[in-house]
C-alpha atoms as one frame of an Amber mdcrd trajectory, in Angstrom:
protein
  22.179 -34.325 -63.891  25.262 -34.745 -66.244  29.079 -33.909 -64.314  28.774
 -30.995 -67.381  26.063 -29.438 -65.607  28.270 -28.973 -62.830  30.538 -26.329
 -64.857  30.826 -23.047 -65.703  31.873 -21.557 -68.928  34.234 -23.268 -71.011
  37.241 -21.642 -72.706  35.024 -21.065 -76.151  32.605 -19.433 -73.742  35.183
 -16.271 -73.022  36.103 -13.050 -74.360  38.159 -10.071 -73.494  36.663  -7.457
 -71.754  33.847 -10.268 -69.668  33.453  -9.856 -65.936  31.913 -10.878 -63.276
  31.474  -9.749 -59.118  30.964 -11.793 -55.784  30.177  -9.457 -53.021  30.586
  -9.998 -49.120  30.299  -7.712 -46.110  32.879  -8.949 -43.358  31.821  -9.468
 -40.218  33.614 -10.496 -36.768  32.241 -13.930 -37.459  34.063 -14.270 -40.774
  37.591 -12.654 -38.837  37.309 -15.656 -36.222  36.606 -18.059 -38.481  39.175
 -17.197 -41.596  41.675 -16.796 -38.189  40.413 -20.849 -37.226  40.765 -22.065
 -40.565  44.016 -20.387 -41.789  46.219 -20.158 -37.987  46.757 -16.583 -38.927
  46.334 -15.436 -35.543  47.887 -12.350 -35.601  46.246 -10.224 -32.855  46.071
  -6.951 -35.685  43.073  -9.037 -36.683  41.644 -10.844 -33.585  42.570  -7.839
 -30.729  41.358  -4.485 -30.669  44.130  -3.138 -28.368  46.720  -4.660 -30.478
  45.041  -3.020 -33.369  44.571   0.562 -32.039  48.416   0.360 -30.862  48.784
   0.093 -34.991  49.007   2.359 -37.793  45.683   1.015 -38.561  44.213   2.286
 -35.169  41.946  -0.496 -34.891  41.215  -4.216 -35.913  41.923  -5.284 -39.743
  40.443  -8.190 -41.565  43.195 -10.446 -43.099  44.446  -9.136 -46.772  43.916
 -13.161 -47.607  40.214 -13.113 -46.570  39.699 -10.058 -49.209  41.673 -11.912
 -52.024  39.885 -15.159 -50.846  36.319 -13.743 -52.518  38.178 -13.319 -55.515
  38.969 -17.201 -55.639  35.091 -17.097 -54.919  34.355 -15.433 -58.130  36.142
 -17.462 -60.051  35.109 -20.725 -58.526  31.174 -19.891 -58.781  30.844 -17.461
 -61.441  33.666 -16.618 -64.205  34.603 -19.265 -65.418  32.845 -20.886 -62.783
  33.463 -24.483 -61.478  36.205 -26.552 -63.418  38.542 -24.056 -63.720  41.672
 -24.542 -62.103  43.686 -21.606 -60.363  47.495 -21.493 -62.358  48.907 -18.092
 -60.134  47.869 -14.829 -58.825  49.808 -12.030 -57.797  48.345  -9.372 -55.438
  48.792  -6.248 -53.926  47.013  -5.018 -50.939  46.477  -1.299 -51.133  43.890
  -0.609 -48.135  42.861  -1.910 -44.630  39.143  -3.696 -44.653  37.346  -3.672
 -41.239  34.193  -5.342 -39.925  31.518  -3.930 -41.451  32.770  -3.061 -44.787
  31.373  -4.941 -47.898  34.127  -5.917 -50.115  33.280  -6.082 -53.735  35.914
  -8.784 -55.568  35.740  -8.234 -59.802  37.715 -10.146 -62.251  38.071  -9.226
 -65.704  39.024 -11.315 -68.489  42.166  -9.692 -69.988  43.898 -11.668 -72.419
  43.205 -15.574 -74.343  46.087 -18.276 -74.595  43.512 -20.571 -76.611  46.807
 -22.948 -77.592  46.556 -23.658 -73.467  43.759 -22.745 -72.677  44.349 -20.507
 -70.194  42.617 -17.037 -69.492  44.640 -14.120 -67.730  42.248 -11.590 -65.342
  41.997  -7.975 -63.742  41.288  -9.109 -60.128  40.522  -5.840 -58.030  38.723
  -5.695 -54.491  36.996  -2.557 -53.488  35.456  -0.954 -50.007  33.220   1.479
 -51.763  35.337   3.630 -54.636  38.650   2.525 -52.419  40.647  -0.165 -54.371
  41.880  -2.912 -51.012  43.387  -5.190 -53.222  44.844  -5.348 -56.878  46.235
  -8.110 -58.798  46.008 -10.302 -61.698  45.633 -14.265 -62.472  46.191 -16.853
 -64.736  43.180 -19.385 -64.764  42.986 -22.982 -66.327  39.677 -23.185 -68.290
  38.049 -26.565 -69.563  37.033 -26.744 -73.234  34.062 -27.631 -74.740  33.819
 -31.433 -74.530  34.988 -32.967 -78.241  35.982 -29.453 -79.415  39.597 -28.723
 -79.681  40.736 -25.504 -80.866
């Protein structure tokens, strides 16, 4: 197996208008260990008490987790490995509990072939409820020996 095997699609590879979903119902397991891994303790996450004492009358998975499957999308799927992450900006519209599957979707939105750089739609949704919305700007390797 070449390293070229390895990646996903290469800038030539894109257009406007491509997408591409990950998928992931959260589950107490993925809470505790997002919690372990990050040191966002925060009991609105970890403690039901806490979390029914909230506007969110009950525990909330961490806004990061949700954004994180984006990151998943574009690390495995579109473009896929070798791209490099440049800047996202999110906004996080709804709460996501245990239970609920979280469906992350990036959309190719605009082409900066002098850079080669990619901009994206990034959207998470619980069902038809949007959790979070954003955008990114994406590093994507060229076609070995082609230069545009």
């Amino acid at each position: 197996m070449s390293i070229q095997e390895l990646h996903g699609y290469t800038f030539e590879d894109l257009h406007v208008g491509q997408t591409a979903v990950f998928g992931k119902t959260v589950t107490e397991a993925d809470i505790l260990m997002y919690a372990a891994v990050s040191g966002d303790t925060n009991p609105v996450h970890l403690n039901e008490e806490f979390g029914q004492a909230t506007m969110f009358k009950g525990r909330i998975g961490h806004g990061m987790l949700s954004a994180a499957f984006i990151s998943a999308v574009f690390g495995t799927k579109l473009p896929g490995p070798g791209c490099i992450y440049l800047h996202q900006n999110l906004k996080f519209k709804a709460p996501v509990r245990i239970g609920d599957t979280v469906l992350a979707r990036v959309t190719v939105t605009e082409l900066f072939p002098e850079k080669k750089r990619a901009a994206f739609k990034t959207v998470c949704t619980v069902g038809e409820t949007v959790v979070v919305d954003g955008d990114a700007m994406l590093m994507v390797p060229g076609r070995p020996g082609l230069t545009i």
